[in-house]
N, CA, C, O and CB atoms as a CASP TS submission, in Angstrom:
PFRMAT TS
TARGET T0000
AUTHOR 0000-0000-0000
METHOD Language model
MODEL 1
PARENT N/A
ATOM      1  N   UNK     1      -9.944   3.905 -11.657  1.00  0.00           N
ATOM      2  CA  UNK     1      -9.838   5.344 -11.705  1.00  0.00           C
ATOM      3  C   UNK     1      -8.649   5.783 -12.557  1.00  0.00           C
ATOM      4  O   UNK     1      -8.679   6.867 -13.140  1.00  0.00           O
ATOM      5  CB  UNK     1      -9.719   5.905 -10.303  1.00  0.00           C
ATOM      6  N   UNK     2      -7.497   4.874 -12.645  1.00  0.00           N
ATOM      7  CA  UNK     2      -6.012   5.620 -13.436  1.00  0.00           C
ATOM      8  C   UNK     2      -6.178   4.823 -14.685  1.00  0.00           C
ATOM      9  O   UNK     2      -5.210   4.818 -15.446  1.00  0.00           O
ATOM     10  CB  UNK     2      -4.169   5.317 -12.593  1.00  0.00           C
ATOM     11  N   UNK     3      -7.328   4.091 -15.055  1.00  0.00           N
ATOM     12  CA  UNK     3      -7.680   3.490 -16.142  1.00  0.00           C
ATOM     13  C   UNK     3      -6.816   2.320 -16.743  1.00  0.00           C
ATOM     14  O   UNK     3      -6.998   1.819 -17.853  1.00  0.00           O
ATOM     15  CB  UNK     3      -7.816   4.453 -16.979  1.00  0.00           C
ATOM     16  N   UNK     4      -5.950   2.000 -15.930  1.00  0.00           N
ATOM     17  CA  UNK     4      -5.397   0.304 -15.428  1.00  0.00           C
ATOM     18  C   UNK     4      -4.980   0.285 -14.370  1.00  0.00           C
ATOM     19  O   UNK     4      -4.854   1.109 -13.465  1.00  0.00           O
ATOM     20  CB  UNK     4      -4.268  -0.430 -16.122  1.00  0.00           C
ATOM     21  N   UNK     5      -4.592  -1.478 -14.619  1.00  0.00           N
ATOM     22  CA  UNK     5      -3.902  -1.677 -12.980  1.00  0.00           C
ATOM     23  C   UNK     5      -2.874  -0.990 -12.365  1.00  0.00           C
ATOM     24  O   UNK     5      -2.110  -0.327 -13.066  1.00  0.00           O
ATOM     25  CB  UNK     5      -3.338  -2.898 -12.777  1.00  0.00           C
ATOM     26  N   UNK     6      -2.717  -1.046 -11.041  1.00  0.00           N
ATOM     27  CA  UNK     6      -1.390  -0.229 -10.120  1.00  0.00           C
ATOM     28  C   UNK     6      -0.522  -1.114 -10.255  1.00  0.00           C
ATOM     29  O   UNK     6      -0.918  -2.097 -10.882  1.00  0.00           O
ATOM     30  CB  UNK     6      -1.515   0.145  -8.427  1.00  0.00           C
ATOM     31  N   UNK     7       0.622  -1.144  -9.869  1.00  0.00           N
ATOM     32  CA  UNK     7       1.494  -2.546  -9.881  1.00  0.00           C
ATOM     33  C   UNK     7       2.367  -1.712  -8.611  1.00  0.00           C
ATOM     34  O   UNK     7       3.110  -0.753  -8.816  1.00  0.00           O
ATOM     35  CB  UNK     7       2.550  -3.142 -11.712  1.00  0.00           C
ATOM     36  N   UNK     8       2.009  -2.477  -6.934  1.00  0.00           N
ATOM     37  CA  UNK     8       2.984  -2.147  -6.372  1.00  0.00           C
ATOM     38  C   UNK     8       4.505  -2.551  -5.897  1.00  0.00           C
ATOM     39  O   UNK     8       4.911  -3.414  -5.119  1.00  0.00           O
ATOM     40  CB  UNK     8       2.492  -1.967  -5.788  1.00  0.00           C
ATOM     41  N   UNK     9       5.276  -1.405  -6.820  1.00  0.00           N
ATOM     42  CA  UNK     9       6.499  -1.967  -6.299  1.00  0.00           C
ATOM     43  C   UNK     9       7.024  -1.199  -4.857  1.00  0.00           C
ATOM     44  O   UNK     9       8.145  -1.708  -4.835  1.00  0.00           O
ATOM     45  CB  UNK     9       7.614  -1.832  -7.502  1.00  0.00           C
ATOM     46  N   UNK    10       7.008  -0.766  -4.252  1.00  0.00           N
ATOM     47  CA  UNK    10       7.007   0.242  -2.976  1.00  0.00           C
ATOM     48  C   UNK    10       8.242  -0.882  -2.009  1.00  0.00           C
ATOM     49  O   UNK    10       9.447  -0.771  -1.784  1.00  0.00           O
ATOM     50  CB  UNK    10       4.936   0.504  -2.051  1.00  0.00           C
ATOM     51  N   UNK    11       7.471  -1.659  -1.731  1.00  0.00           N
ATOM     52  CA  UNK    11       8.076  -2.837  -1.274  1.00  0.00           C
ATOM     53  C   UNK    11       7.466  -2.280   0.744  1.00  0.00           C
ATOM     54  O   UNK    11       7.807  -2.722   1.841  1.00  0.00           O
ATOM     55  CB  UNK    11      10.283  -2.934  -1.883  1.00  0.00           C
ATOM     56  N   UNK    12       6.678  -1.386   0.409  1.00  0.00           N
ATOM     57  CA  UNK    12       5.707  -1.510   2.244  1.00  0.00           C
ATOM     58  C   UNK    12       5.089  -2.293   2.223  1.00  0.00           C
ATOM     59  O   UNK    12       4.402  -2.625   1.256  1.00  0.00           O
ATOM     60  CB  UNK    12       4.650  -0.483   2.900  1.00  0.00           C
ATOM     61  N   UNK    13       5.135  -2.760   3.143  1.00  0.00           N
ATOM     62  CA  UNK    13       4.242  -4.354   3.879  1.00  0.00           C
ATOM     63  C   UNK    13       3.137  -3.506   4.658  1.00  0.00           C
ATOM     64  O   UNK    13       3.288  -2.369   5.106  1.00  0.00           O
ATOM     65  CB  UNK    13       5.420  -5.650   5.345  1.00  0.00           C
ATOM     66  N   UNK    14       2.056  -4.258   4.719  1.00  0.00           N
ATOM     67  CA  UNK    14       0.624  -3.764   5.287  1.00  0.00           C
ATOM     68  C   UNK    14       0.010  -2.860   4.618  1.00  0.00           C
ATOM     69  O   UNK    14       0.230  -2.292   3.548  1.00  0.00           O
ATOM     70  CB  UNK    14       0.634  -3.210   6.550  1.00  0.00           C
ATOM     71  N   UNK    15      -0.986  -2.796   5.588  1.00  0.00           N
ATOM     72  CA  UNK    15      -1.874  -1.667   5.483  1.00  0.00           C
ATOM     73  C   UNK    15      -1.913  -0.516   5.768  1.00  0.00           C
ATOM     74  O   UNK    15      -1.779  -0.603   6.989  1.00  0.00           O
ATOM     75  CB  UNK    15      -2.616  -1.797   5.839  1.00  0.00           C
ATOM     76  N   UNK    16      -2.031   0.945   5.469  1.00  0.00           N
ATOM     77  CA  UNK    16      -2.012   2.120   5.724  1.00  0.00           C
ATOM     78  C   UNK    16      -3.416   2.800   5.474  1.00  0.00           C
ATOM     79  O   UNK    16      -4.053   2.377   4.509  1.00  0.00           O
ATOM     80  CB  UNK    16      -0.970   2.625   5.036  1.00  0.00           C
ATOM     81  N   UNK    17      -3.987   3.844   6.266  1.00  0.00           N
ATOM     82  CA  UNK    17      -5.259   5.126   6.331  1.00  0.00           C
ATOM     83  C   UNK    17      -4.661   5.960   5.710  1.00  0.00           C
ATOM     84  O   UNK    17      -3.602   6.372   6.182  1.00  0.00           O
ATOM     85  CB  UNK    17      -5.809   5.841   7.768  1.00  0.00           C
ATOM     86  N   UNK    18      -5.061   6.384   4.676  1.00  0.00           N
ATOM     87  CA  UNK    18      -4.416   7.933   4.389  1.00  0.00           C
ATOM     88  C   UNK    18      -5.044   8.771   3.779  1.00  0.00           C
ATOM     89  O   UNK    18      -5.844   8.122   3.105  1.00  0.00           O
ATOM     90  CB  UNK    18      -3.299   8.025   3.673  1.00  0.00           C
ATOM     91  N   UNK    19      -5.220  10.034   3.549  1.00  0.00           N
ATOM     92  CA  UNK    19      -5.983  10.743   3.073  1.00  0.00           C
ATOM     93  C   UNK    19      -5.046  11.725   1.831  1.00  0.00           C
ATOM     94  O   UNK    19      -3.938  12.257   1.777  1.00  0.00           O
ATOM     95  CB  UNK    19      -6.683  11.427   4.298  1.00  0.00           C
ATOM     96  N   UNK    20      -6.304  11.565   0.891  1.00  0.00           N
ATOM     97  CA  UNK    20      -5.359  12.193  -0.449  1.00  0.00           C
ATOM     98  C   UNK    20      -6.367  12.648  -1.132  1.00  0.00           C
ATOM     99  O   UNK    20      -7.235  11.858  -1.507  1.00  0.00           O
ATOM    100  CB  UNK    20      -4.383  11.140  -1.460  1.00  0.00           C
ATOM    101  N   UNK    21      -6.464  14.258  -1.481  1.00  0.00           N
ATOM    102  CA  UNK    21      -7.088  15.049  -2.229  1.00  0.00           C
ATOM    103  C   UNK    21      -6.279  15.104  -3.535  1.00  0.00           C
ATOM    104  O   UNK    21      -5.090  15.088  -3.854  1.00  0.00           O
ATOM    105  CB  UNK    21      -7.303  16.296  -1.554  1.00  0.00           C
ATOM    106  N   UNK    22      -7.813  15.197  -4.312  1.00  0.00           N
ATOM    107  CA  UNK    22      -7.107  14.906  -5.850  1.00  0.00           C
ATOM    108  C   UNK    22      -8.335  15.542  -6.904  1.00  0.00           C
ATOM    109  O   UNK    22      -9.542  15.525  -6.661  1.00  0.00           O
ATOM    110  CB  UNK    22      -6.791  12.862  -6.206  1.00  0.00           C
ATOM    111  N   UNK    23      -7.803  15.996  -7.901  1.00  0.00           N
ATOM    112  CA  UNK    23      -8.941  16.392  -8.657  1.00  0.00           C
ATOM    113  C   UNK    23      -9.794  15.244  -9.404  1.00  0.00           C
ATOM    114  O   UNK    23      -9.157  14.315  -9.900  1.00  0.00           O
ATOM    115  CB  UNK    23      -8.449  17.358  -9.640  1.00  0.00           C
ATOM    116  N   UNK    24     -11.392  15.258  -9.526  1.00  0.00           N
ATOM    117  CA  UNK    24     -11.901  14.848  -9.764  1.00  0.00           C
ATOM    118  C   UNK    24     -12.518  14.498 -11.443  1.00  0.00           C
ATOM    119  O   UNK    24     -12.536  15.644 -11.893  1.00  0.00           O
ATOM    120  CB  UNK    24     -12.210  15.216  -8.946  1.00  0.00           C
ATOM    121  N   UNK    25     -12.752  14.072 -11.978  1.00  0.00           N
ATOM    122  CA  UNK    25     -13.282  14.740 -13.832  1.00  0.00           C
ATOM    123  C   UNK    25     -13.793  16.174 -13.041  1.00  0.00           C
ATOM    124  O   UNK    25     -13.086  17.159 -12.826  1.00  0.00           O
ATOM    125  CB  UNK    25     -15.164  13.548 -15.070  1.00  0.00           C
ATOM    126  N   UNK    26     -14.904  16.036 -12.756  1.00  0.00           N
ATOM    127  CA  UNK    26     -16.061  17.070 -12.528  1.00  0.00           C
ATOM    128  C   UNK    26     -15.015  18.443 -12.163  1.00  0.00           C
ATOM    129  O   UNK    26     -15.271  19.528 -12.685  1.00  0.00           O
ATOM    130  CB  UNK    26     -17.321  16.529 -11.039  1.00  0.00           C
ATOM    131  N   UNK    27     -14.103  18.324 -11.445  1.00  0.00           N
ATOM    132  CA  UNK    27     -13.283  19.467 -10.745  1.00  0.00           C
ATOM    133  C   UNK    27     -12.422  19.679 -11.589  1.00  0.00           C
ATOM    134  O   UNK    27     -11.767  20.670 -11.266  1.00  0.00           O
ATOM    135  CB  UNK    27     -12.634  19.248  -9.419  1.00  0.00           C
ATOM    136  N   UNK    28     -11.891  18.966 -13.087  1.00  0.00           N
ATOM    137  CA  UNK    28     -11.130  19.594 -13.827  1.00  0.00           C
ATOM    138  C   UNK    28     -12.065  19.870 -15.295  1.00  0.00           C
ATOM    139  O   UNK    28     -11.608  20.204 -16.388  1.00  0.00           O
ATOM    140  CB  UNK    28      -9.774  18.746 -13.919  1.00  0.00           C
ATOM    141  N   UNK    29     -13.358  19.641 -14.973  1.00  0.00           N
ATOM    142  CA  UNK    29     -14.329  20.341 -16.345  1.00  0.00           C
ATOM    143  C   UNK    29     -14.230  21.718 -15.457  1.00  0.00           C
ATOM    144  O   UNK    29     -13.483  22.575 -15.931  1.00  0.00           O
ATOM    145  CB  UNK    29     -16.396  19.571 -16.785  1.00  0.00           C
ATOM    146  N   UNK    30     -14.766  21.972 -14.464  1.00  0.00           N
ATOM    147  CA  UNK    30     -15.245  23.445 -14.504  1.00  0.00           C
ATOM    148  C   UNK    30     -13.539  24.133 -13.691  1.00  0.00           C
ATOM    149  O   UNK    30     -13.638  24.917 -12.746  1.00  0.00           O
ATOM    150  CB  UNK    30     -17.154  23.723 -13.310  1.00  0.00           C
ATOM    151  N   UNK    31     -12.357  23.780 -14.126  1.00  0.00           N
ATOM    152  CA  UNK    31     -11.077  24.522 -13.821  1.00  0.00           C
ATOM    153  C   UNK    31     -10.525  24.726 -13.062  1.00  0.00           C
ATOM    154  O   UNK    31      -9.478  25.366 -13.162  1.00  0.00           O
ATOM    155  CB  UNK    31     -10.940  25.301 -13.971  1.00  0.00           C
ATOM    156  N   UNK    32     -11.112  24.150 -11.683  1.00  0.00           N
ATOM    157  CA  UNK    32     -10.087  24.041  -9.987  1.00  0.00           C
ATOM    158  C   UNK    32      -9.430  23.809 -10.321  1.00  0.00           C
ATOM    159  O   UNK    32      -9.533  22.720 -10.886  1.00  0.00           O
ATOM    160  CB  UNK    32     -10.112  23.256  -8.747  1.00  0.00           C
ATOM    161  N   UNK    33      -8.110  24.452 -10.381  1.00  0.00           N
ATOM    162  CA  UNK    33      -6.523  24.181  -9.875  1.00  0.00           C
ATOM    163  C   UNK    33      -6.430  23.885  -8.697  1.00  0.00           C
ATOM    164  O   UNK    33      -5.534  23.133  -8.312  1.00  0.00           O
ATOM    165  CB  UNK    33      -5.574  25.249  -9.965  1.00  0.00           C
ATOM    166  N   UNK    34      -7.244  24.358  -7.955  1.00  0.00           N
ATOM    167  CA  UNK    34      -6.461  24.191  -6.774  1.00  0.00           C
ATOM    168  C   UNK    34      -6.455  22.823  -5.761  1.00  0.00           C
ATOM    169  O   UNK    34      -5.928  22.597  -4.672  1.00  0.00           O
ATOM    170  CB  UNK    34      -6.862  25.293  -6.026  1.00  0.00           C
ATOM    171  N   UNK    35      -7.112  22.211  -6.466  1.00  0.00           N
ATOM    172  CA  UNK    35      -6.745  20.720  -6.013  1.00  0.00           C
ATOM    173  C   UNK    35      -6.284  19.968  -7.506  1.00  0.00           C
ATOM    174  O   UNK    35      -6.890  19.959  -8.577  1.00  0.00           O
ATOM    175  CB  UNK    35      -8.281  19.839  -5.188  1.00  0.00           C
ATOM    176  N   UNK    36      -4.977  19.351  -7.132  1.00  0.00           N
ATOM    177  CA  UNK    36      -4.134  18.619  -7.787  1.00  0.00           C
ATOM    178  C   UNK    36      -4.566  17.506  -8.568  1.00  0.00           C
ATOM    179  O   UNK    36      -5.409  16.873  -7.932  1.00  0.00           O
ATOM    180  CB  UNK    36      -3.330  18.256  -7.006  1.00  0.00           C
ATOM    181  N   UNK    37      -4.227  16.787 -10.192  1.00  0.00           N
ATOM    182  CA  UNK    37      -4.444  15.599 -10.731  1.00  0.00           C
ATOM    183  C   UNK    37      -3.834  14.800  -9.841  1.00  0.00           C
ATOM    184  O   UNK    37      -2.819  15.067  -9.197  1.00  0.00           O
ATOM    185  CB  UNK    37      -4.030  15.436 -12.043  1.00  0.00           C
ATOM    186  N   UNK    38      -4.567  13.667  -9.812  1.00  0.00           N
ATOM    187  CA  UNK    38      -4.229  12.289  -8.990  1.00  0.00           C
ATOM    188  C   UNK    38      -2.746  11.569  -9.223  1.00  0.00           C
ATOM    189  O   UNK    38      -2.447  10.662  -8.447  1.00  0.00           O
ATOM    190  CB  UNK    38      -5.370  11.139  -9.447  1.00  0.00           C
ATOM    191  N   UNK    39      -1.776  11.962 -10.306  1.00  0.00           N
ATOM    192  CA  UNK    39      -0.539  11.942 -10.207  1.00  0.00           C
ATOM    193  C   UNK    39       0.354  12.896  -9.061  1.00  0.00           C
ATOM    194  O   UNK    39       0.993  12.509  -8.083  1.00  0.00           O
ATOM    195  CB  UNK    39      -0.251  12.189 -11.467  1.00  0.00           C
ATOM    196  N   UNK    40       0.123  14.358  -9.609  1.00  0.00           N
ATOM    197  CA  UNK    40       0.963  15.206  -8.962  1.00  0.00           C
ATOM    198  C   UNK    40       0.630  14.612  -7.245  1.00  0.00           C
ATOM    199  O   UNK    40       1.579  14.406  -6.489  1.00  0.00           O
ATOM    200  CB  UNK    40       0.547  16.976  -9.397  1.00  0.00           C
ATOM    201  N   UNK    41      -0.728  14.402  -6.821  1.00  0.00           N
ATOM    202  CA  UNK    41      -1.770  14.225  -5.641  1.00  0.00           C
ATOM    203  C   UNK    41      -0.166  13.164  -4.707  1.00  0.00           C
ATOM    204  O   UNK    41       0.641  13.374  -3.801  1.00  0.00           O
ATOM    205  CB  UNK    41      -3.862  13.030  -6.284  1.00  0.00           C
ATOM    206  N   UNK    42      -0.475  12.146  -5.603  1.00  0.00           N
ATOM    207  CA  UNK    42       0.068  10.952  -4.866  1.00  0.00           C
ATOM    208  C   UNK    42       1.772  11.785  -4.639  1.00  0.00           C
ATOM    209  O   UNK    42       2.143  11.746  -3.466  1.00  0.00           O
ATOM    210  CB  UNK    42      -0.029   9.164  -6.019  1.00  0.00           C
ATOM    211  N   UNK    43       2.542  12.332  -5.402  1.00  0.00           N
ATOM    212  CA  UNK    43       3.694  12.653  -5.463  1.00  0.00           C
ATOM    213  C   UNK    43       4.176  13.720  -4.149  1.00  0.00           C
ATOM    214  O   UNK    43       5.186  13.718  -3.446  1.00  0.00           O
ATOM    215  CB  UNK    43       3.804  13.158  -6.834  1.00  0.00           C
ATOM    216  N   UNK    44       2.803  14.732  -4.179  1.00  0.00           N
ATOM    217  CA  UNK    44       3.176  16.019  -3.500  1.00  0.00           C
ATOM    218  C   UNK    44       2.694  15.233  -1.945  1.00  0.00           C
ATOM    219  O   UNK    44       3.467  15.483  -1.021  1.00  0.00           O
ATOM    220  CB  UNK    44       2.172  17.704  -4.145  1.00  0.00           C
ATOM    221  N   UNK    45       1.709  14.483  -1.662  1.00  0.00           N
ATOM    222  CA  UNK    45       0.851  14.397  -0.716  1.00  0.00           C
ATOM    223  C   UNK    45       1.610  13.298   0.647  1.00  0.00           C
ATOM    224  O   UNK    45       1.801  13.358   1.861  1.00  0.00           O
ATOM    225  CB  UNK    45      -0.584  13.842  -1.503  1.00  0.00           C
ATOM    226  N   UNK    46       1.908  12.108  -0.772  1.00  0.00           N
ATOM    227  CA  UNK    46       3.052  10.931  -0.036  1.00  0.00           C
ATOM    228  C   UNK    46       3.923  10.675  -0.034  1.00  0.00           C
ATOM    229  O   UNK    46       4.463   9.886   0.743  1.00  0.00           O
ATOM    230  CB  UNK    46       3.123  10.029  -0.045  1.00  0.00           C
ATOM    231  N   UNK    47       4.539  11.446  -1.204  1.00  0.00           N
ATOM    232  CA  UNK    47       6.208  11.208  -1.541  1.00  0.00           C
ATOM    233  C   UNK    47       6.011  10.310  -2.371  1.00  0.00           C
ATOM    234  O   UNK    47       6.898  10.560  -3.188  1.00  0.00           O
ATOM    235  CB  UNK    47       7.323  10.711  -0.382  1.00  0.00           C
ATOM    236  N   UNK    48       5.509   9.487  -2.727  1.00  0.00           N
ATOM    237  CA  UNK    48       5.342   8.661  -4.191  1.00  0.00           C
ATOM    238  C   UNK    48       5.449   8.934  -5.946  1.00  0.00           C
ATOM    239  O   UNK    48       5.233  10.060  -6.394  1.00  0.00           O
ATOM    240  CB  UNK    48       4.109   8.306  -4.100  1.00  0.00           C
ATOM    241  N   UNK    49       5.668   8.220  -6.503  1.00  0.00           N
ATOM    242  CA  UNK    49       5.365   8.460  -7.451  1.00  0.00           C
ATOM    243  C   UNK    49       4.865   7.186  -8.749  1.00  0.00           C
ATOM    244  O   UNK    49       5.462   6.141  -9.006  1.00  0.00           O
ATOM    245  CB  UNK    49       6.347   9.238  -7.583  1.00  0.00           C
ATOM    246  N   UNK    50       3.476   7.773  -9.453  1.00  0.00           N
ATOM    247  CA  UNK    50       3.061   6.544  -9.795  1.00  0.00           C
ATOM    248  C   UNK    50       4.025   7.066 -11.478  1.00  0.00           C
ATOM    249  O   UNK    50       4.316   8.236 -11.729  1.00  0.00           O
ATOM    250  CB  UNK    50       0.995   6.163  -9.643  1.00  0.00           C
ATOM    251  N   UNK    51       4.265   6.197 -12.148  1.00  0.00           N
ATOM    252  CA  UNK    51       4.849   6.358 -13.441  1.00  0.00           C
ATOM    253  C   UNK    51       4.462   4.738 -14.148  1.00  0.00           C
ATOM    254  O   UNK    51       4.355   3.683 -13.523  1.00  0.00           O
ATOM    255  CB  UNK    51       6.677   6.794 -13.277  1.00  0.00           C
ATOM    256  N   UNK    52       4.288   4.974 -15.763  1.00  0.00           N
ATOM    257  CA  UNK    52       3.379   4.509 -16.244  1.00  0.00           C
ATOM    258  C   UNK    52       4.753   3.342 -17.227  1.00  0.00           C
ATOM    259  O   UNK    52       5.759   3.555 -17.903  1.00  0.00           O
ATOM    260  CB  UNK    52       2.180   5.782 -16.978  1.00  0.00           C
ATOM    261  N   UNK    53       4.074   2.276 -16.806  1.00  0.00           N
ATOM    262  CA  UNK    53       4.912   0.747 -17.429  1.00  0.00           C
ATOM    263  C   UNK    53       4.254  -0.229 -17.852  1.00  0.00           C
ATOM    264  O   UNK    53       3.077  -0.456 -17.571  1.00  0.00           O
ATOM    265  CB  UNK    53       5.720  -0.039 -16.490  1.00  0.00           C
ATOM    266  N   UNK    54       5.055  -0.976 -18.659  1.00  0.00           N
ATOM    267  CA  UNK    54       4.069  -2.017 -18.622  1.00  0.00           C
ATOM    268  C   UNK    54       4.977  -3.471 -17.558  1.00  0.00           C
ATOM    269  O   UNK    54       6.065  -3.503 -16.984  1.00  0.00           O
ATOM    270  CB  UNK    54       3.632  -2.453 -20.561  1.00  0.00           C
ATOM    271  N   UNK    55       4.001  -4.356 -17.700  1.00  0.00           N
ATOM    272  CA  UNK    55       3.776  -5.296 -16.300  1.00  0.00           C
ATOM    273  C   UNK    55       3.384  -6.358 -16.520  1.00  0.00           C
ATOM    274  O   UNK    55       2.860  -6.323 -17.633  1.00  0.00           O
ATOM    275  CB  UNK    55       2.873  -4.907 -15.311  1.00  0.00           C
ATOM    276  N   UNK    56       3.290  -7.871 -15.866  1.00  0.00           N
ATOM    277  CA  UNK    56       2.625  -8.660 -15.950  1.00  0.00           C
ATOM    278  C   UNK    56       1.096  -8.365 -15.399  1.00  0.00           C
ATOM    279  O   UNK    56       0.918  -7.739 -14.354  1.00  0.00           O
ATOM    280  CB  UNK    56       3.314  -9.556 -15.478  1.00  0.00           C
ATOM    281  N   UNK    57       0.047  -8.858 -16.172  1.00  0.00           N
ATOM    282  CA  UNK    57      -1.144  -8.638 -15.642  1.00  0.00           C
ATOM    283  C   UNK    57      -2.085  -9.989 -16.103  1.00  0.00           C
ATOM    284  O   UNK    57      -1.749 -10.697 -17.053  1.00  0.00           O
ATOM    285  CB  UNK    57      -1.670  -7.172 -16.151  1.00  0.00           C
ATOM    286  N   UNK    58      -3.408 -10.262 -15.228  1.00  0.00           N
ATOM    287  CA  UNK    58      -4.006 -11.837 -15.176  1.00  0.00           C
ATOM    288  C   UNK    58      -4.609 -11.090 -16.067  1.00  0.00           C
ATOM    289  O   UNK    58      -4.834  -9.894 -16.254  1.00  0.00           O
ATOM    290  CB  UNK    58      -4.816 -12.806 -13.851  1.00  0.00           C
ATOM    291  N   UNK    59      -4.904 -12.550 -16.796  1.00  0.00           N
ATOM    292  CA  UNK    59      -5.668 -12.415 -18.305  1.00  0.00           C
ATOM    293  C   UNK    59      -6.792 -14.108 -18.063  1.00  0.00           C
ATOM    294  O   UNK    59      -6.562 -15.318 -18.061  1.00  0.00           O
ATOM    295  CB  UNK    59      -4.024 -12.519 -20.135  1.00  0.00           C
ATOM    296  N   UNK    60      -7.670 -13.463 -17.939  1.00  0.00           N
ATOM    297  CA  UNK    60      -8.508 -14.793 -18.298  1.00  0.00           C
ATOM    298  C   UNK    60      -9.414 -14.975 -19.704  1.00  0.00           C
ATOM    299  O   UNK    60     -10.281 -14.273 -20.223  1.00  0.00           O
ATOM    300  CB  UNK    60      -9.545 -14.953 -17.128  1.00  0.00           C
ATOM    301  N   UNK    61      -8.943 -15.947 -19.979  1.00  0.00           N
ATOM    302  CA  UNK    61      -9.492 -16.599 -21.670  1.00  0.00           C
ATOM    303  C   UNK    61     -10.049 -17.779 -21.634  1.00  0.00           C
ATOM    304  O   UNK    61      -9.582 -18.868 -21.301  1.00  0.00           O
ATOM    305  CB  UNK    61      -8.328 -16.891 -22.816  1.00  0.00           C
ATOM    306  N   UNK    62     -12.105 -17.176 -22.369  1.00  0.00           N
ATOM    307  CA  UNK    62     -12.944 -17.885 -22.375  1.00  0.00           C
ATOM    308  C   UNK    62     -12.418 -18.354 -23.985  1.00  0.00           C
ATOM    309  O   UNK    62     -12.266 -17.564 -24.917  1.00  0.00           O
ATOM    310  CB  UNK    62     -14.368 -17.244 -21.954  1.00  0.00           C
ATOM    311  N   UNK    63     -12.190 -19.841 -24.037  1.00  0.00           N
ATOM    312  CA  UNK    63     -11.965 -20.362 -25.404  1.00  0.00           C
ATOM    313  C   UNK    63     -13.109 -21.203 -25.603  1.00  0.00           C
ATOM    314  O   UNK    63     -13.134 -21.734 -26.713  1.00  0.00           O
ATOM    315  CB  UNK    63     -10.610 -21.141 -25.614  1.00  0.00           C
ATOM    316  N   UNK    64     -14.133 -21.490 -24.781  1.00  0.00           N
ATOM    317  CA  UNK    64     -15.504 -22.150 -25.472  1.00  0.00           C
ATOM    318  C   UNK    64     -16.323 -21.856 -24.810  1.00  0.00           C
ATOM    319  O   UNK    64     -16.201 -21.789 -23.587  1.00  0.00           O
ATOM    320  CB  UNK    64     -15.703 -23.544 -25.673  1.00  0.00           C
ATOM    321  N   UNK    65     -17.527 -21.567 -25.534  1.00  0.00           N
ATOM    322  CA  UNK    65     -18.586 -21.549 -24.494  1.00  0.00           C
ATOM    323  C   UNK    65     -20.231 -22.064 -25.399  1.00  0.00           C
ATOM    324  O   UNK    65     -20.383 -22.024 -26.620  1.00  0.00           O
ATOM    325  CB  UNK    65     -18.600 -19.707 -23.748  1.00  0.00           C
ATOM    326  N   UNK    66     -21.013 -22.399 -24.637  1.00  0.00           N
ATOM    327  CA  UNK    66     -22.483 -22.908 -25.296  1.00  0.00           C
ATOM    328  C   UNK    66     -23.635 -22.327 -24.411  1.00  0.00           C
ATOM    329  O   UNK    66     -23.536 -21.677 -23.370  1.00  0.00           O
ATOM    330  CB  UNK    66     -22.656 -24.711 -25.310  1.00  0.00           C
ATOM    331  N   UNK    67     -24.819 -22.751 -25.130  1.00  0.00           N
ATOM    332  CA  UNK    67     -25.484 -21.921 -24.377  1.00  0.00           C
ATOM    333  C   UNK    67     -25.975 -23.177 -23.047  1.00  0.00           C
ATOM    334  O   UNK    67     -25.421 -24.268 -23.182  1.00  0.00           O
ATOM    335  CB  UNK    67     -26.788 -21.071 -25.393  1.00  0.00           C
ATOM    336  N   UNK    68     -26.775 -23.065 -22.056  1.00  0.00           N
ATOM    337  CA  UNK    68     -27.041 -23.957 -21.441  1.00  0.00           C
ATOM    338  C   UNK    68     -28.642 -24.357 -21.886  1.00  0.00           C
ATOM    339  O   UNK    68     -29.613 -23.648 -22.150  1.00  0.00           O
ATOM    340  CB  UNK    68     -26.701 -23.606 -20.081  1.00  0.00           C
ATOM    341  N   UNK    69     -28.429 -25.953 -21.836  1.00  0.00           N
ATOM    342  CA  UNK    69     -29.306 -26.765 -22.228  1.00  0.00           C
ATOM    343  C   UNK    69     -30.933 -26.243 -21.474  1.00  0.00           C
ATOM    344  O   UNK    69     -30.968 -25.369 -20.607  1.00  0.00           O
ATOM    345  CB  UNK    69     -28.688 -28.266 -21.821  1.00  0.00           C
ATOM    346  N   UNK    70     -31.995 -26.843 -21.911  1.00  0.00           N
ATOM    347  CA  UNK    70     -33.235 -26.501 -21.211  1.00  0.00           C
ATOM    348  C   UNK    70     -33.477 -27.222 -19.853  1.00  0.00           C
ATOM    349  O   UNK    70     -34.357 -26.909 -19.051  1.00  0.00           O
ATOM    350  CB  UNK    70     -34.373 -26.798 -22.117  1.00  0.00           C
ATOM    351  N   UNK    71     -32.556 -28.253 -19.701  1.00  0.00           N
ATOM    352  CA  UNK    71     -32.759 -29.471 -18.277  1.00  0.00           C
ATOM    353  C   UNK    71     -32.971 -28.003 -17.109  1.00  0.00           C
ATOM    354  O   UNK    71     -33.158 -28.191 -15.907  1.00  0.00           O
ATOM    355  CB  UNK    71     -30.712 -30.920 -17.775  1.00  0.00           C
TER
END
């Protein structure tokens, strides 16, 4: 949805339920303000804030491949 990975540094352990309204594409084509982009969302809603870095991230690399035989 934020069109890469999250990288949490927070440093909370577990799991949390939470509920977070956020604007949608669809809800910012036709101009609702009144529900928030999924930045401001997380900031105003949890006290968070996501801000944009770069990071280590897994990379997997196919270096050969064939097709499979008829057996």
């Amino acid at each position: 949805m934020l069109d890469r990975p999250a990288i949490d540094l927070t440093g909370l352990k577990g799991r949390f339920d939470i509920h977070l309204e956020f604007a949608t594409i669809d809800s910012l084509d036709t101009g609702d303000a009144s529900v928030p982009f999924v930045f401001t969302a997380i900031q105003e809603q949890l006290g968070r804030k996501l801000s944009v870095a770069t990071g280590p991230v897994e990379v997997h690399l196919i270096d050969h491949m064939e097709r499979p035989s008829e057996n």
